[in-house]
C-alpha positions as CSV (number, residue, x, y, z in Angstrom):
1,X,0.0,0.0,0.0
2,X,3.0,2.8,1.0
3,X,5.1,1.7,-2.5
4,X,1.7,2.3,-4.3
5,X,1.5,5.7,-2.8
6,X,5.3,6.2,-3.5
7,X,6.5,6.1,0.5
8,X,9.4,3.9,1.8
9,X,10.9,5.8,4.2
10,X,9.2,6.9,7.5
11,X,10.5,10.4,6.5
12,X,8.6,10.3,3.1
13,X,5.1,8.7,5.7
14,X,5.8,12.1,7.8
15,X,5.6,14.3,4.1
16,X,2.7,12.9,2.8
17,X,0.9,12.7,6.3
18,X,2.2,16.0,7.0
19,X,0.5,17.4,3.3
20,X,-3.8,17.6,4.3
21,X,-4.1,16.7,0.3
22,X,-2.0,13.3,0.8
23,X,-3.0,13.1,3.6
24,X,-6.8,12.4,3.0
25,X,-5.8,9.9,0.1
26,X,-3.4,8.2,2.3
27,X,-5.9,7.7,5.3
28,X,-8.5,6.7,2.9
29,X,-6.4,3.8,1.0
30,X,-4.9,2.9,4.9
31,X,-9.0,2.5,6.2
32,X,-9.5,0.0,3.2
33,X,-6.7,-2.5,4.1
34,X,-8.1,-5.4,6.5
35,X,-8.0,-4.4,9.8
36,X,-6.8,-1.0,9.8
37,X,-8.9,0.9,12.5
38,X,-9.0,4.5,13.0
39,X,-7.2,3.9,16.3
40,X,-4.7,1.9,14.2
41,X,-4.5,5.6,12.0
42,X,-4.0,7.1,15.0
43,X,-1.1,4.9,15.7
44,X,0.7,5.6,12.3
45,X,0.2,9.2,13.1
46,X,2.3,8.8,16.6
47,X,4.6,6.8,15.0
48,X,5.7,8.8,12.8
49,X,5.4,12.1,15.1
50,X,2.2,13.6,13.4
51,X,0.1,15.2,15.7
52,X,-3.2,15.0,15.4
53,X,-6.4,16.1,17.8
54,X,-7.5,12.7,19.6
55,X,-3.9,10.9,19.5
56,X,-2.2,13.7,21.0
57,X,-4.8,14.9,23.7
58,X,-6.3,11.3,24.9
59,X,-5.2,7.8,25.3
60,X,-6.6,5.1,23.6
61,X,-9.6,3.2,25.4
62,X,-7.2,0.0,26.1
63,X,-4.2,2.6,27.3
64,X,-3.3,3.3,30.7
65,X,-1.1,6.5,31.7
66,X,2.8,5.6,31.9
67,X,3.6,4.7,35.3
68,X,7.3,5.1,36.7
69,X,9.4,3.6,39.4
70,X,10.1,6.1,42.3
71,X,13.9,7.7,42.0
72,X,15.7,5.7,44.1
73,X,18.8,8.0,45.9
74,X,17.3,10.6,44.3
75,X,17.9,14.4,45.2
């Protein structure tokens, strides 16, 4: 599906996502593979650092918030 849109470096996904006219055809022909889910879109967006509305202000509904180990020695 990328070599058909003419993208086969995650620097040439981050162009064509970042251009709103690829980007609508891109989305589009993504959507129509098996499987692909608009959370899976959101995915590819985070992946290769494009931020959109709902993947950069929410988690997804299967998500939890990071969690990290207390410092330990820590000043």
């Amino acid at each position: 599906m990328f070599e058909g849109q003419g993208i086969e470096t995650v620097m040439e996904l981050r162009g064509a996502l970042g251009d709103p006219g690829r980007r609508t055809v891109l989305r589009e022909a993504l959507s129509a593979v098996r499987h692909v889910s608009p959370k899976t879109l959101e995915y590819i967006d985070t992946l290769s650092e494009i931020s959109t509305g709902a993947a950069a202000t929410s988690l997804g509904v299967d998500e939890e918030p990071p969690t990290f180990p207390p410092s330990v020695g820590a000043n």
